[in-house]
C-alpha positions as CSV (number, residue, x, y, z in Angstrom):
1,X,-8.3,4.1,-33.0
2,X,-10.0,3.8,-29.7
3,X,-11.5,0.8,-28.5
4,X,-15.5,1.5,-29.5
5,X,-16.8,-0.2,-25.8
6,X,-14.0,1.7,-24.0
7,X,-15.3,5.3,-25.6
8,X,-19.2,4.2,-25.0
9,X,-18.6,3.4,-21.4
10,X,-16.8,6.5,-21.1
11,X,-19.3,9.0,-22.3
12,X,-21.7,8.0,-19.6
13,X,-20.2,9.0,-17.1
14,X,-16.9,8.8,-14.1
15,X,-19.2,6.7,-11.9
16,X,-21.1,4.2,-14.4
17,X,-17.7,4.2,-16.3
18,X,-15.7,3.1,-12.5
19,X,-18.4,0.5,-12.2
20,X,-18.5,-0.9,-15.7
21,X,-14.2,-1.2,-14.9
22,X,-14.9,-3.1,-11.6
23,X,-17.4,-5.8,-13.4
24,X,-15.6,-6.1,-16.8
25,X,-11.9,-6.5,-15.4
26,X,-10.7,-4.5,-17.9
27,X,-6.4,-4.5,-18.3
28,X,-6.1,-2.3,-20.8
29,X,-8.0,1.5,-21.4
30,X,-7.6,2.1,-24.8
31,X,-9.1,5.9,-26.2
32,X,-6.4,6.2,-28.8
33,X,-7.6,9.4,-30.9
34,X,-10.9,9.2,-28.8
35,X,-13.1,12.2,-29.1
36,X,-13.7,13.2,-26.1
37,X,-14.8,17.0,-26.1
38,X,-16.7,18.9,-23.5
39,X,-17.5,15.5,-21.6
40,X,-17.9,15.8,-17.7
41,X,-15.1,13.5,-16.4
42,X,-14.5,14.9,-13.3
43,X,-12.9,12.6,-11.1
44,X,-12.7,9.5,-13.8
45,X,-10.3,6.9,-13.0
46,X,-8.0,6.6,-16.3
47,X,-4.8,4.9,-14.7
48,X,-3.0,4.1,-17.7
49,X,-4.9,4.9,-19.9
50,X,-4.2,5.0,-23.8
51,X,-5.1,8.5,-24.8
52,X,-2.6,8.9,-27.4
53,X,-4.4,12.0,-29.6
54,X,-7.4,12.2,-27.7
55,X,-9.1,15.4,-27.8
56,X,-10.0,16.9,-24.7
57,X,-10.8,19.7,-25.7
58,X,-12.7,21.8,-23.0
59,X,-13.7,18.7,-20.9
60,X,-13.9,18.7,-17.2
61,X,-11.1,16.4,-15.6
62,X,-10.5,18.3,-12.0
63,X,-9.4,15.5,-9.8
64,X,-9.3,13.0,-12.3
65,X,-6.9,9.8,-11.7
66,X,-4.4,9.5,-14.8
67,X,-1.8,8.1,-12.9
68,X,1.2,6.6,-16.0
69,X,-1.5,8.0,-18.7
70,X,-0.2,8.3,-21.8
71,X,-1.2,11.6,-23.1
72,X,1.0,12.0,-25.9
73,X,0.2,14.7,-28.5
74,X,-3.8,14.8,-27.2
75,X,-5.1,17.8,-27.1
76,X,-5.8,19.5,-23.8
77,X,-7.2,23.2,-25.4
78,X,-9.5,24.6,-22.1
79,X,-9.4,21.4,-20.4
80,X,-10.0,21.5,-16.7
81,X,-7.4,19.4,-14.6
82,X,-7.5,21.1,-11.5
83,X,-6.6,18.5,-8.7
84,X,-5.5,15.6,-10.9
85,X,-3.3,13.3,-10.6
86,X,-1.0,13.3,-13.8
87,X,2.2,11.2,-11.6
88,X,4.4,10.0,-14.1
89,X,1.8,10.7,-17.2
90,X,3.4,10.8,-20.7
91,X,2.3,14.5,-22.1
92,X,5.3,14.3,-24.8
93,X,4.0,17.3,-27.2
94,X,0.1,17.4,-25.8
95,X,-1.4,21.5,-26.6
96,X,-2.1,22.7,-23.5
97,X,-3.3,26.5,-24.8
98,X,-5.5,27.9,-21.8
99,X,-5.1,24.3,-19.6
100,X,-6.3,25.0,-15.9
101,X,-3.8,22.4,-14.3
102,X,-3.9,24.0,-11.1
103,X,-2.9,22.1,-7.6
104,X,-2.4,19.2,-10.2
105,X,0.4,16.7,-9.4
106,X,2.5,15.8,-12.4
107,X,5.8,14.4,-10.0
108,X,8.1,12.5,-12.8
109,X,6.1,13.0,-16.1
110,X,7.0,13.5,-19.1
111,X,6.2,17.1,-20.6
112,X,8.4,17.5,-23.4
113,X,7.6,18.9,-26.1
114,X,4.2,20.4,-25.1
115,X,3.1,23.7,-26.6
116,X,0.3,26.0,-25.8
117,X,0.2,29.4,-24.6
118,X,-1.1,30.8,-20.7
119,X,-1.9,27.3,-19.5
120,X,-2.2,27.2,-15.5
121,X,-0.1,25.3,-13.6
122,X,-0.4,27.4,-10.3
123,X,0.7,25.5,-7.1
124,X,1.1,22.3,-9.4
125,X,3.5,19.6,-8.0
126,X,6.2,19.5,-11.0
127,X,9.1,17.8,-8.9
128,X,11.5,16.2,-11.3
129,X,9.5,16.3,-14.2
130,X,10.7,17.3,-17.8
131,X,9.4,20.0,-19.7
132,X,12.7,20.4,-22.3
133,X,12.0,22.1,-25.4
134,X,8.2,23.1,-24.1
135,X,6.8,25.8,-25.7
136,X,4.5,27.5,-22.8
137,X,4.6,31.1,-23.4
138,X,2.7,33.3,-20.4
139,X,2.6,30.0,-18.5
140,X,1.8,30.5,-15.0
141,X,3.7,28.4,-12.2
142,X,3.5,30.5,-9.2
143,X,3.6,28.6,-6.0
144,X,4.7,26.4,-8.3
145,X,7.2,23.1,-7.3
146,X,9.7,22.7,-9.5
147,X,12.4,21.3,-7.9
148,X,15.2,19.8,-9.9
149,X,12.7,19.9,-12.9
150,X,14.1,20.1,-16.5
151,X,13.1,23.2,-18.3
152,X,16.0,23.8,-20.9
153,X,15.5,24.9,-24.0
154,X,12.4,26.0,-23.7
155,X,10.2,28.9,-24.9
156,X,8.5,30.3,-21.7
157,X,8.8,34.2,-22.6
158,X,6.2,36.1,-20.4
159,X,5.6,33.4,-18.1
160,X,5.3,33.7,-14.1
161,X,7.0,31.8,-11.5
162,X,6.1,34.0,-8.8
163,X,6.8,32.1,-5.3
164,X,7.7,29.0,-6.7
165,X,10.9,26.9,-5.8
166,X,13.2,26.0,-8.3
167,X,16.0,24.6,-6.4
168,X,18.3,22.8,-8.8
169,X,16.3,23.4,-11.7
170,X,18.0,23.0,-15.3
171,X,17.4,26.2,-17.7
172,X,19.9,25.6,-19.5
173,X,19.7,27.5,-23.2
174,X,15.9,28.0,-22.0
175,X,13.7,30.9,-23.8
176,X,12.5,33.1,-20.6
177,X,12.2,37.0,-21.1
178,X,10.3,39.2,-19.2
179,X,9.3,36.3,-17.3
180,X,9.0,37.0,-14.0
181,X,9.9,35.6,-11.0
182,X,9.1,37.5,-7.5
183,X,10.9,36.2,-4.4
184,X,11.2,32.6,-5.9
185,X,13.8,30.0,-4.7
186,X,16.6,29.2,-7.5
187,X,19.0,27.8,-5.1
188,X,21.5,26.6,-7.4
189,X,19.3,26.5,-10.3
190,X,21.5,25.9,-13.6
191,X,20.4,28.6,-16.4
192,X,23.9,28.4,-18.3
193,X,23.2,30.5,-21.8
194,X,19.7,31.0,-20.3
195,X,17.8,34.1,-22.1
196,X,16.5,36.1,-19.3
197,X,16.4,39.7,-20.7
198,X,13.5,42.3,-19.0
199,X,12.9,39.6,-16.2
200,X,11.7,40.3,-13.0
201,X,13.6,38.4,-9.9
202,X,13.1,40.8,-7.2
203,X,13.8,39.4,-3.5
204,X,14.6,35.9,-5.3
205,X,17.3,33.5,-4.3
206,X,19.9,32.6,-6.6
207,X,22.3,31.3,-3.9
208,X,25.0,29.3,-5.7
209,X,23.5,29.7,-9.3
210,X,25.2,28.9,-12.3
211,X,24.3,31.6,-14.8
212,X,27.1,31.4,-17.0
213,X,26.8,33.1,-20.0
214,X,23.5,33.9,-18.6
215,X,21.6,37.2,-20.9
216,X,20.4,39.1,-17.9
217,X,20.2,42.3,-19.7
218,X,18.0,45.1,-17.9
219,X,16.6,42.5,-15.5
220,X,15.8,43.6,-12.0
221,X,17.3,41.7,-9.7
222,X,16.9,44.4,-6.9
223,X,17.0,42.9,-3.3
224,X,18.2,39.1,-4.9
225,X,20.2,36.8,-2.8
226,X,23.1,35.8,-5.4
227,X,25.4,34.7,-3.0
228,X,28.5,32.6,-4.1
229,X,26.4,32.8,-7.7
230,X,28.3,32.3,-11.0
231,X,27.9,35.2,-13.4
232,X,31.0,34.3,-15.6
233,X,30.5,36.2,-19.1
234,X,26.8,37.2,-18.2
235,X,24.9,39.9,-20.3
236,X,24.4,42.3,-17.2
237,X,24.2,45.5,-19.4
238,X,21.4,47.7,-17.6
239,X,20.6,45.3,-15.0
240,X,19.1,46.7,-11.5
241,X,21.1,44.7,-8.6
242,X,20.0,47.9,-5.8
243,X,20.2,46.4,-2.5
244,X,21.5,42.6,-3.9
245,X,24.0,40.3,-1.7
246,X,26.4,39.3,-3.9
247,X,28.7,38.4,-1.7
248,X,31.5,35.6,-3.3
249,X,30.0,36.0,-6.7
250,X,32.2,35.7,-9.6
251,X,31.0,38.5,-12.4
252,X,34.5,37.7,-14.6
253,X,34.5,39.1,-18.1
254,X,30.7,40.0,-17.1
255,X,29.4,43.1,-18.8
256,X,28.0,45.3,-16.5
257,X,27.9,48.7,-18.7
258,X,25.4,50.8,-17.2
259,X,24.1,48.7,-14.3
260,X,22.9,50.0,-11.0
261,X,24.7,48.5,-7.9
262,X,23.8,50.9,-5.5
263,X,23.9,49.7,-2.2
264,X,24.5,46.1,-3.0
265,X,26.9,43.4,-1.6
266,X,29.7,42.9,-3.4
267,X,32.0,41.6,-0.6
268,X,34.8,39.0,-1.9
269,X,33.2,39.8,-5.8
270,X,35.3,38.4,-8.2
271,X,35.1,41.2,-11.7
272,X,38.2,40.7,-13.0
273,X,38.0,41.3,-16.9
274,X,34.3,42.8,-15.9
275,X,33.1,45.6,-18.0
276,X,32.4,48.4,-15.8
277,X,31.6,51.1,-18.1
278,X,28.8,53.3,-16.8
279,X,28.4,51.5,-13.6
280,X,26.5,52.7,-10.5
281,X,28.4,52.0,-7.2
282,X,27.1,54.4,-5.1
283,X,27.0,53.2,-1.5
284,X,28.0,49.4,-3.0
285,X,30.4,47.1,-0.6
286,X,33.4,46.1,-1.9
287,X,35.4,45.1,0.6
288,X,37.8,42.3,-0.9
289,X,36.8,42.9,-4.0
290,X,38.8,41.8,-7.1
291,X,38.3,45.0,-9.5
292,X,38.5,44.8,-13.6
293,X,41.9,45.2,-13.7
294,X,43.2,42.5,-11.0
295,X,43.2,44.8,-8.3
296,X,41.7,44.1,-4.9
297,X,39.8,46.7,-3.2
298,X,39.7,47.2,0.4
């Protein structure tokens, strides 16, 4: 249970509550299970803090200092954390459903587990952080950073990534159709036995990607950079690739039955063992080409 003092001092207020730290010398914050509802903490400094369980549930917290808080399994339902600093917080399985995190920084913590559905974390600084086995259906990272961030085996059908960078990102096994993500950076992102059916990566970069295995069925990948990409054994049935450089991809024992290549790069393609059925290659480049059947075109 939470310290009685600590939650007191709290309820009145970020400034009487930064004062009361300065004269008390307080080491330890402890609002274990704290109930801390529709307060007005904008701006509190909580470094550290024990808020294992809290609920903060529709509170105000936009620029808020929770620097190595531990948040684990509190409840963040219509909280607002726009602006705050969340570096190298412990979330493990906090409820974020409708969280405004927006422009938060949350470099190196801990987000496994979390579950909620359309939390915010637009322009949010997520460099290195883990979200594995986060449930955040119609999350929103546009702008997003999330660069070398953990997000595999997660549930994040429906979400956006719009504009966001997710160079070296790990999506391995993770949950993502119809997702959508418009001229983002996935410059060598890992999605190996990612689910990315329906999903929208028009203009994108997938440079050097590993999508092994990857289910990219009736994606639209129209205009996406997928140069020297790994497609071994991807689900490409239906897919749109009009107008994508896929120059040195390898698309072996890919299925490709009915996908549209029209007009796209596939200069040095490896498709040996590809299935082909039904594919568009109208006005396609396949000069040095490896086709189905071992052949190379010229």
């Amino acid at each position: 249970m939470a310290n009685i003092e600590h939650l007191a001092k709290l309820k009145q207020g970020a400034d009487s509550w930064l004062k009361w730290l300065a004269r008390s010398n307080q080491k330890v914050i402890d609002l274990t299970n704290a109930n801390l509802q529709n307060l007005n903490l904008a701006q509190v400094y909580l470094v550290k803090a024990n808020l294992t369980g809290a609920d903060l549930t529709n509170s105000l917290l936009c620029q808020a200092n929770l620097t190595g808080a531990n948040l684990t399994a509190a409840e963040l339902i219509d909280a607002n954390l726009t602006k705050a600093n969340l570096t190298g917080a412990n979330l493990q399985s906090a409820y974020l459903i409708d969280a405004d995190l927006t422009q938060a920084n949350l470099i190196g913590s801990d987000l496994r587990f979390v579950r909620g559905r359309s939390a915010n974390f637009h322009s949010c600084n997520l460099i290195g952080t883990s979200l594995r086995q986060a449930q955040l259906r119609q999350a929103n990272f546009t702008e997003a950073r999330l660069n070398r961030t953990n997000l595999s085996e997660t549930a994040l059908a429906e979400a956006s990534f719009d504009l966001a960078d997710l160079s070296g990102a790990n999506l391995f096994e993770s949950e993502l159709q119809s997702a959508s993500f418009y001229r983002a950076n996935l410059h060598r992102v890992s999605a190996v036995s990612a689910y990315l059916s329906h999903s929208y990566f028009f203009a994108s970069n997938l440079s050097e990607a590993n999508l092994t295995r990857c289910d990219l069925r009736w994606a639209n990948l129209s205009y996406a950079n997928l140069q020297s990409a790994n497609l071994d054994r991807a689900k490409l049935r239906g897919i749109n690739l009009k107008n994508a450089n896929l120059t040195g991809a390898n698309l072996r024992g890919a299925n490709l039955r009915g996908a549209n290549l029209t007009k796209a790069n596939l200069c040095q393609v490896n498709l040996k063992g590809a299935d082909i059925e039904g594919t568009i290659f109208n006005k396609a480049v396949l000069t040095e080409t490896i086709m189905p059947d071992g052949t190379v075109h010229y």
